[in-house]
N, CA and C atoms as an extended XYZ file, in Angstrom:
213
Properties=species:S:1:pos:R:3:atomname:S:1:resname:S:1:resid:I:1 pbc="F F F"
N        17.837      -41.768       50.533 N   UNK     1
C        19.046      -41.515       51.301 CA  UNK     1
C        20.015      -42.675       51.074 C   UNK     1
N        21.065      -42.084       50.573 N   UNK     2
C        22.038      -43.488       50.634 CA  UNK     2
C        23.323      -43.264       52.098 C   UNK     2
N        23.295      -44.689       52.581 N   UNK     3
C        24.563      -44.681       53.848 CA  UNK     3
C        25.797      -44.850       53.626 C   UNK     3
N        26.441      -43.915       54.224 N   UNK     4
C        28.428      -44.085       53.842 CA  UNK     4
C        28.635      -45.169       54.664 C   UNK     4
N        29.664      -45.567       53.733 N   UNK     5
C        30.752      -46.476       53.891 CA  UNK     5
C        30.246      -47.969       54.756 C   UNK     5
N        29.544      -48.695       54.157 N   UNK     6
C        29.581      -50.343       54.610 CA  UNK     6
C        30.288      -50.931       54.170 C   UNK     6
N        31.038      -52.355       54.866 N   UNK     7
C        31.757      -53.174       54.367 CA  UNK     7
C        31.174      -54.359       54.672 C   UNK     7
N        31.533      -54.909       53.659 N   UNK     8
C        31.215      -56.844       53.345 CA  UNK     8
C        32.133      -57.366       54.362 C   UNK     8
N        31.873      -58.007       56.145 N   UNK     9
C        32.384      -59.116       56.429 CA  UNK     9
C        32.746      -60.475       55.931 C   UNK     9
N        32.023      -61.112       54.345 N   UNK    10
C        32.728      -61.755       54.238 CA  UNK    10
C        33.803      -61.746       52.785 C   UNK    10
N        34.221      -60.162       52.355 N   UNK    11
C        34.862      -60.151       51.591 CA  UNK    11
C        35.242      -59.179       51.813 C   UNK    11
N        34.884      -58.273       52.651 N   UNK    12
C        35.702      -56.990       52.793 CA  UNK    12
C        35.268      -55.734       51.529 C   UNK    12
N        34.490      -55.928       51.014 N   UNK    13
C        34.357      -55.388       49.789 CA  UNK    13
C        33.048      -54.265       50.123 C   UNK    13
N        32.793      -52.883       49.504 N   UNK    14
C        32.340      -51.799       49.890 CA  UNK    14
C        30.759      -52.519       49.609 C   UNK    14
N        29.764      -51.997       50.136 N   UNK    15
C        27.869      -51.944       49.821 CA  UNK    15
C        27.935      -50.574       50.036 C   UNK    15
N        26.543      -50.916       49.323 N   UNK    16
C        25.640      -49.672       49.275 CA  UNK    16
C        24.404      -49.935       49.944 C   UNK    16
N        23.647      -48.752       50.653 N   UNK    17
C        22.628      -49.068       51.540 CA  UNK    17
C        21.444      -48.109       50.888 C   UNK    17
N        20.395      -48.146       50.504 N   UNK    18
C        19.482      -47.437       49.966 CA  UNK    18
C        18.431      -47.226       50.971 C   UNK    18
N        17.728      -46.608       51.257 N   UNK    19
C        16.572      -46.570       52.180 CA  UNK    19
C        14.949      -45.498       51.481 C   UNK    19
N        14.548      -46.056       51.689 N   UNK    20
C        13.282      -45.073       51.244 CA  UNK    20
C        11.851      -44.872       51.981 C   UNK    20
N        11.161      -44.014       51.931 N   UNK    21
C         9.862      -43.553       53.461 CA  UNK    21
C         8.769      -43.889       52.175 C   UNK    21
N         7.780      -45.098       52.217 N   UNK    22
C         7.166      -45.153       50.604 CA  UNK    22
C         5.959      -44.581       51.108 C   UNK    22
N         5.797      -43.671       52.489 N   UNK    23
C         4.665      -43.158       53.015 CA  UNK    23
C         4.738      -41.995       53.859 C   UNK    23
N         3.793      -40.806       53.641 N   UNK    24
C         4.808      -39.852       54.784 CA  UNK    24
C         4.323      -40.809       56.330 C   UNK    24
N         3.244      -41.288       56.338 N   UNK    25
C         2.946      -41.599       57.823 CA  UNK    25
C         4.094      -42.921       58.106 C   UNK    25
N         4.722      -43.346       57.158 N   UNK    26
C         5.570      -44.857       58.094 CA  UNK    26
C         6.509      -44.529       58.770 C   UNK    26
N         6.679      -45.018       59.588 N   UNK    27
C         7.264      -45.069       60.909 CA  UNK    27
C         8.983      -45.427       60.556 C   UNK    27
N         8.901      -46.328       59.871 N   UNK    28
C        10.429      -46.733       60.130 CA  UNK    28
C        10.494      -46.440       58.114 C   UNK    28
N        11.930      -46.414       57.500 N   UNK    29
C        12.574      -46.645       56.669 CA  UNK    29
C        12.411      -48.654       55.745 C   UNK    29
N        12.350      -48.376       54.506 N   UNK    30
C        12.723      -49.807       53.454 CA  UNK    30
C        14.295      -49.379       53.291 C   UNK    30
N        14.758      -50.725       53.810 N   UNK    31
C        16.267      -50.707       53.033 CA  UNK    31
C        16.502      -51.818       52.089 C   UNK    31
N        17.798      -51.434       51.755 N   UNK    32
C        18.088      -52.298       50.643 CA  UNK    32
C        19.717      -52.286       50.621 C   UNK    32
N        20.416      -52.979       51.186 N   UNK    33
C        21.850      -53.305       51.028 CA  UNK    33
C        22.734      -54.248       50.287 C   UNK    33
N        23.300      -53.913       49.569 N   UNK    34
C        23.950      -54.680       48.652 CA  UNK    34
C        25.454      -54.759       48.189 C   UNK    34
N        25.825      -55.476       47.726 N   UNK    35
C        27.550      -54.603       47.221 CA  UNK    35
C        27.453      -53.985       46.192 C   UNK    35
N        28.427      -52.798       45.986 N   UNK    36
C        28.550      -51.984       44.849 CA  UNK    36
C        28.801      -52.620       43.488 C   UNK    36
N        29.737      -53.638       43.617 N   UNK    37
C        29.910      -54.432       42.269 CA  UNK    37
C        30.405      -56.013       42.970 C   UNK    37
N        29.578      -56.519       42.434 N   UNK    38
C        29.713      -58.117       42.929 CA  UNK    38
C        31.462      -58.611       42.892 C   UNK    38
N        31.717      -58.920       44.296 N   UNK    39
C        32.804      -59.406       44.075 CA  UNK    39
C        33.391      -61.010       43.635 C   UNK    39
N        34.351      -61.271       43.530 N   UNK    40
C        34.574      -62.947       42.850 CA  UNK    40
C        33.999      -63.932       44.253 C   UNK    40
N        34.635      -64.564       44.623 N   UNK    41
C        33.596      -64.917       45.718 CA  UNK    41
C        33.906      -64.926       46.926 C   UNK    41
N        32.775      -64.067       47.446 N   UNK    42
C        32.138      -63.512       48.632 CA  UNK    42
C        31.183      -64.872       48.980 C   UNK    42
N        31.352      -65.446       50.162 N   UNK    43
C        30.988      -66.413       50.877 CA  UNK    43
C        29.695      -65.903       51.822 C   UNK    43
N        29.606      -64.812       51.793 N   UNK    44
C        28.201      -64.111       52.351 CA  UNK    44
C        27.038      -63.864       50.795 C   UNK    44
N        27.198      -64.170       49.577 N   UNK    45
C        26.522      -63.488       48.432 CA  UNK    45
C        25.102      -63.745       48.693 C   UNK    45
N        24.992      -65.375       49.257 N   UNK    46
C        23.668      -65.916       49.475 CA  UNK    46
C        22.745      -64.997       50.587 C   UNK    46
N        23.383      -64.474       51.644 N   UNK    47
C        22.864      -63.582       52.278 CA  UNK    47
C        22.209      -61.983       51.833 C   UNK    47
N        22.876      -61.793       50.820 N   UNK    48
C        22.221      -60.523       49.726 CA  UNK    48
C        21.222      -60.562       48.697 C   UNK    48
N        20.865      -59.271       48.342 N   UNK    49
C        20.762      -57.751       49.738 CA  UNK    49
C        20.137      -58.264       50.381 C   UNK    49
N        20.385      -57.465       51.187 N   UNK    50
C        19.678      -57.563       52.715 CA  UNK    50
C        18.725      -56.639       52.423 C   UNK    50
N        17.491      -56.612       52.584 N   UNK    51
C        15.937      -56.095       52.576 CA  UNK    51
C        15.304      -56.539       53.158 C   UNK    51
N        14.582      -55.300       54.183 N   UNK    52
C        13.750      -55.007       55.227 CA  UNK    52
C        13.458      -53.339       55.467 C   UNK    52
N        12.774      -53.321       56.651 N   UNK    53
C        12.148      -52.283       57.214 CA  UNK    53
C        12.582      -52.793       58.391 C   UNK    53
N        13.069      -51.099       59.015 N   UNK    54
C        14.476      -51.163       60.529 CA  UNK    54
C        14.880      -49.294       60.341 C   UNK    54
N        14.721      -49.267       61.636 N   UNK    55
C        15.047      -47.908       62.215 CA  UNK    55
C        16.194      -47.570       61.142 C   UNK    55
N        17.238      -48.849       61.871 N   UNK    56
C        18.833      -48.423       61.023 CA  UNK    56
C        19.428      -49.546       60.094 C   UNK    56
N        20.361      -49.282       59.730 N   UNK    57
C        20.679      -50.761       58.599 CA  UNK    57
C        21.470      -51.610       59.717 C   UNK    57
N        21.709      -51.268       60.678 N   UNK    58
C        22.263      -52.320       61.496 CA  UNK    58
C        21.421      -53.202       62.222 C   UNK    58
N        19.686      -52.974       62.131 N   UNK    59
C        18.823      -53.654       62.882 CA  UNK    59
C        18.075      -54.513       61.658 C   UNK    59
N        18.349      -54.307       60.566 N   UNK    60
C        17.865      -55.414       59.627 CA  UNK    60
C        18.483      -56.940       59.706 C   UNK    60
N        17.615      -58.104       59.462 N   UNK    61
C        17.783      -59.500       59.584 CA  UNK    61
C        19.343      -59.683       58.872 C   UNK    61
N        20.027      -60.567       59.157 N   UNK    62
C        21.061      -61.071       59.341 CA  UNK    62
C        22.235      -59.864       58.966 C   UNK    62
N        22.125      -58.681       59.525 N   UNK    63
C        22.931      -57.035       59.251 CA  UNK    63
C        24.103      -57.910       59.905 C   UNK    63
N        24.166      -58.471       61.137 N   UNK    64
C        25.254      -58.542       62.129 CA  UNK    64
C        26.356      -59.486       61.486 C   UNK    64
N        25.807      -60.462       60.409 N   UNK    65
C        26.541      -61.631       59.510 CA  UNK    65
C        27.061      -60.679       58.665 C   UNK    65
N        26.852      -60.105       58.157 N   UNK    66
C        27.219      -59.404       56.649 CA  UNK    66
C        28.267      -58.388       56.795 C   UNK    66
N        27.346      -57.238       57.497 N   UNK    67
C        27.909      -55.666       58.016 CA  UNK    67
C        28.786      -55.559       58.944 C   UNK    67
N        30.302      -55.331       58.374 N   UNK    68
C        31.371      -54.741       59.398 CA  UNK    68
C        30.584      -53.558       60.687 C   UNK    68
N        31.201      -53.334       61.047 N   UNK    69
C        30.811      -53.016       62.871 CA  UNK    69
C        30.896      -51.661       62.512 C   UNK    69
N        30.104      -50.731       62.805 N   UNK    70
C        30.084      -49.068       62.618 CA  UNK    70
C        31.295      -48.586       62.942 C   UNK    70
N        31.802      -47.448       62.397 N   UNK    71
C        33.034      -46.942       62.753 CA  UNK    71
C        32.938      -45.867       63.775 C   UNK    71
């Protein structure tokens, strides 16, 4: 499953969010968030991707630094 429309807080620049179930029994989703094409510099890069396991991509480790605010 991929998620619409994330934005880079510290560049403003679009990600992509990937998620995958690598089991039918697991409980929660693997994500994987990243930007679509690396931008010049993004002062968050060191923080990417963001990868974990989380209900939603907004409950993964440092989501709240990176990820503009749901629309």
């Amino acid at each position: 499953m991929i998620h619409a429309s994330l934005v880079c807080r510290g560049c403003f620049g679009t990600l992509y969010a990937v998620t995958t179930i690598c089991a039918p029994a697991a409980r929660l989703p693997t994500w994987e968030v990243d930007h679509d094409h690396t931008p010049t510099p993004c002062p968050l890069r060191p923080l990417l991707p963001l990868q974990g396991v989380a209900a939603h991509v907004y409950e993964l480790p440092e989501a709240t630094r990176v990820l503009s605010e749901p629309a």
